[in-house]
N, C-alpha and C positions, 0 to 999 in steps of 0.2 A: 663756277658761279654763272658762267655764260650760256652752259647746259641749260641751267634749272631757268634761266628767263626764257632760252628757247622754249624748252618745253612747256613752260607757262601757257605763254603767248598760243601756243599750240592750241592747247586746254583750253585756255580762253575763245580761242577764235570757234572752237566745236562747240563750249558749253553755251555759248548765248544763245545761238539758235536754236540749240535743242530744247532749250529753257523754254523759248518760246511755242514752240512744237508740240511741249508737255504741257504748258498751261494750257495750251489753246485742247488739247484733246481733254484736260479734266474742265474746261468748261463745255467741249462737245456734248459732253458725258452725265453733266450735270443736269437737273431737273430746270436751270434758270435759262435753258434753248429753248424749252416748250413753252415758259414765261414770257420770254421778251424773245422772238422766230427774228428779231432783226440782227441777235448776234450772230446768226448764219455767218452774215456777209463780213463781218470784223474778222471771224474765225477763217473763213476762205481765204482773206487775203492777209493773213497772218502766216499762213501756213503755206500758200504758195508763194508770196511775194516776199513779204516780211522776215523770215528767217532764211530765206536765200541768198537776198538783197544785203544781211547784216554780215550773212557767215563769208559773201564776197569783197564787203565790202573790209574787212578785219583780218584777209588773206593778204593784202598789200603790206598790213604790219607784220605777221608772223611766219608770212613767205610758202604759206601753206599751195599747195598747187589751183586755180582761180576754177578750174574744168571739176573740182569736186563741189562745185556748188550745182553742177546739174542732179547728181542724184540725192540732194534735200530738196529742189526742184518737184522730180519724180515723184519724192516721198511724199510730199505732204500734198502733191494734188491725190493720192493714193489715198492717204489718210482722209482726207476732206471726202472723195467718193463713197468710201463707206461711215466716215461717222457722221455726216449731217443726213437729214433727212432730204428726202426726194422732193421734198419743197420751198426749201432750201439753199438749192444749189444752181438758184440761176445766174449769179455772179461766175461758180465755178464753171458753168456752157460755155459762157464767155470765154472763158479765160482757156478750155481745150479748143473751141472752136477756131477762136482769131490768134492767139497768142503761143500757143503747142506749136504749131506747122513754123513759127517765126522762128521761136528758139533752136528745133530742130536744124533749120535752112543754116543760121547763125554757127551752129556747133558744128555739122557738117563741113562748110567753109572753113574755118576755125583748123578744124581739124586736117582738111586737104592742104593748107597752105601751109600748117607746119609740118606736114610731111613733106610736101614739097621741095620746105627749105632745109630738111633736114636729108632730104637725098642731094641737093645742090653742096651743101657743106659736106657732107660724106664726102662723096667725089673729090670736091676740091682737097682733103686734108688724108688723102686713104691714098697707097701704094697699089691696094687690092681694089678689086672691081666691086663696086658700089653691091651689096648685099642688103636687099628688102628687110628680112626681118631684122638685120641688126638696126636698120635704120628706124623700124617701126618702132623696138624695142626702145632706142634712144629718144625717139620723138614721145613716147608714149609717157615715159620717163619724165620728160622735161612738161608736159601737158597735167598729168597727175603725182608725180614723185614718186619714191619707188612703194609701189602700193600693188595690190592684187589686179586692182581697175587699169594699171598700166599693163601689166602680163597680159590680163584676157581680152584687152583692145589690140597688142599688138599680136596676138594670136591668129585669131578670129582677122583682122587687115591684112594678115601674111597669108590668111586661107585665100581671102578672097581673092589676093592678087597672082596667087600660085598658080590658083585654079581657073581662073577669067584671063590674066593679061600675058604672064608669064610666057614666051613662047621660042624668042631667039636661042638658037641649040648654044651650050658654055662652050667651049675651047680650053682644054687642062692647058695649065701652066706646069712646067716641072717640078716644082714645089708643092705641088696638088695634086690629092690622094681622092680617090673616090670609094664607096663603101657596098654600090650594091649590084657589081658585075658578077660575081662568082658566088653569092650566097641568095641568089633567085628573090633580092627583095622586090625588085618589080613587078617580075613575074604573079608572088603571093598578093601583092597588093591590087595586081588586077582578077587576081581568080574574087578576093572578097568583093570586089565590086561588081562580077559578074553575078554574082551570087545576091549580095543584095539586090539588084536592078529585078533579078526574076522573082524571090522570095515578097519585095515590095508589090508588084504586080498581083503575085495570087492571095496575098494574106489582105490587101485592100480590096480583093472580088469578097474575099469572104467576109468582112467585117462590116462592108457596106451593107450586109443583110443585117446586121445585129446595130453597127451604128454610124454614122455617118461621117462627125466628128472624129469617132476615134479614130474612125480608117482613113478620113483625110490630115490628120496629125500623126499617125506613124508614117504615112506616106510621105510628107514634108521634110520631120525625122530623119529618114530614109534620103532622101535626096539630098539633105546636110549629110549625113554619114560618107555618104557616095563622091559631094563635093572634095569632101575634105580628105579623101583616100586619095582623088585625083590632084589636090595641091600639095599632099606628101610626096607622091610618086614626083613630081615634076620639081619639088624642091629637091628629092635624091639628086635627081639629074644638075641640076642648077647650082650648090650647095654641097661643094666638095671641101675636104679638108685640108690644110695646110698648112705650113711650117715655114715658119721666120726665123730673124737669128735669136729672137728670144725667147718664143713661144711657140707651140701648138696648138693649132686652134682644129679640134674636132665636133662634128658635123653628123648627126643623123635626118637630112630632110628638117620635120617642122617639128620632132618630137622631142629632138635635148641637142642642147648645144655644152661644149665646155673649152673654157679657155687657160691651157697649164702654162705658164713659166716653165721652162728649160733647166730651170735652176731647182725647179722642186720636182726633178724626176729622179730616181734614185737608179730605176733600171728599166729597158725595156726589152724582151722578150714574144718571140713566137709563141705562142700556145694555144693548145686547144682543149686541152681537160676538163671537167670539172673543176671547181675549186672553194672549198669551202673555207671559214676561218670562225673562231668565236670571239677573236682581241680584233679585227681589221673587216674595216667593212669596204664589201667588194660592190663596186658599181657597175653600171653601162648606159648605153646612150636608149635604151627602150624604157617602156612602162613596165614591164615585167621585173620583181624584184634579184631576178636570178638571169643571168646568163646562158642561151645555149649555145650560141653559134657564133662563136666570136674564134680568131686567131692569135692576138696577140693579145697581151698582158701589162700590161704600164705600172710600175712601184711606184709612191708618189715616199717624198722623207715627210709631209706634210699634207691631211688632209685635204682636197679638190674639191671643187664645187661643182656639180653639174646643172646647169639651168634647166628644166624640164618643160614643157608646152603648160601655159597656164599659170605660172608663176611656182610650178611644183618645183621644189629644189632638194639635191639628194647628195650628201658627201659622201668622200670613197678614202680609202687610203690605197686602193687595186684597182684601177681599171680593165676593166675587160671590153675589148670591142673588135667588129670587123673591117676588117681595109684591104682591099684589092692591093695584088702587089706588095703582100704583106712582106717579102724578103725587101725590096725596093725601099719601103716603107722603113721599118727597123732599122735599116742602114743608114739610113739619111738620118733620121732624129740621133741615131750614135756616132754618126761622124760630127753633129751641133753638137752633142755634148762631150764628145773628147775636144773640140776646137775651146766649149767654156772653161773648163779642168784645165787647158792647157793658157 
């Protein structure tokens, strides 16, 4: 019963502003804006003010997260830019000129201070050394709920900080495995970069004959691609894997994280074969839906979750992955699980 008022209240908190979102665009839409040019201005602040204002205000009852009230924000000055007419929309000038640059400043802050406080509490309540993304991931979490807009903020904040601030070399702890000494992932991740940096150069000589725009947006493109190779590589470095008495927490850089319980490993194994199945589906820490370069093999008695970059999420009942020291590796997670058996 407690469900279904949750989710009410949910429904509620979304349908009202939409409500108003939808009138206000079939009165955009209607023949009585050319009639009476003054409901421009009702309609502008309907749509940016008015249904932001209600769906924030209605998140304090149904506990909805209060940061998804920026993209009805977004939406409806979007809306109001193409459905009113270009004469129109002088209330909406207003409102990008003076009032957009406030809100931004606003959520920015917003947003630095509970990272802030969420690297502070990290710290304080963590064994392990304070880890960016998981912290972004929890911060992002607690800011929107777990929603998509949580994954791609704290993606996109682990790029940036990978790639910009990240710098102090890590120090392995004994407990901690790393992934990309002996299978050249560094190495590959700097040949693509070497590669894009030259390929962006000559295909922006040539496009700027043809158009200008295009060739300075795959160049842009192109320098995000590049960014975010160099926040992987340096999260490899940074972002090693590790083992506790209860869990192992494995680690590719910025691309998939996964976190097993001890208790739901059945076996683990050296390997390096192929391995196909049609009843169990085989995972790994990449984008690629297949395996090739991996050594060891993880049983799970129970389905795994792997969290992927983006909010992508992928179950396994086999993991497949690579780990330096893979004999090292294998031994230590099977001496934790003869110590739980026993």
């Amino acid at each position: 019963m407690r469900l279904f008022k949750i989710d009410r209240l949910v429904a509620f908190n979304y349908g009202l502003p939409l409500l108003i979102v939808l009138i206000s665009i079939i009165l955009g839409m209607s023949p009585l804006l050319k009639q009476q040019p003054e409901l421009a201005t009702a309609i502008t602040y309907d749509l940016v003010l008015t249904a932001p204002v209600l769906f924030f205000m209605l998140s304090f009852k149904s506990k909805v997260a209060k940061l998804k009230t920026l993209p009805f924000f977004i939406g409806g000055t979007v809306i109001a830019t193409f459905l009113l007419p270009e004469s129109g929309q002088e209330h909406l000038g207003y409102i990008k000129t003076y009032f957009l640059p406030f809100i931004e400043i606003i959520v920015l802050a917003f947003l630095s201070f509970k990272i802030y406080k969420g690297v502070q509490v990290y710290k304080a309540h963590s064994n392990q050394t304070a880890d960016f993304l998981t912290i972004s991931k929890r911060s992002a979490t607690a800011l929107f709920g777990k929603s998509r807009y949580a994954s791609v903020f704290a993606s996109e904040i682990s790029m940036l900080y990978y790639a910009f601030f990240s710098w102090k070399p890590k120090k392995l702890k004994k407990n901690e495995f790393t992934k990309y000494k002996e299978n050249a992932s560094i190495a590959l991740a700097g040949a693509f970069l070497m590669v894009i940096c030259i390929e962006t150069y000559a295909f922006h000589v040539l496009l700027m004959k043809w158009s200008a725009i295009a060739a300075w947006t795959l160049t842009l493109l192109s320098i995000y691609s590049a960014f975010s190779i160099v926040a992987h590589m340096k999260a490899l470095l940074k972002r090693p894997s590790f083992l506790t008495h209860q869990k192992l927490i494995l680690r590719n850089g910025l691309l998939a994280d996964i976190v097993i319980p001890l208790t739901e490993i059945d076996k683990i194994e050296v390997f390096s074969k192929e391995l196909h199945s049609k009843n169990l589906k085989i995972g790994n820490l990449g984008f690629n839906k297949e395996s090739s370069n991996h050594n060891i093999a993880i049983h799970f008695t129970t389905p795994q979750t792997i969290e992927k970059m983006y909010g992508f999420i992928e179950e396994c009942d086999i993991l497949l992955v690579h780990i330096d020291e893979k004999n090292r590796f294998v031994t230590a997670v099977q001496k934790k699980l003869n110590t739980l058996q026993n």
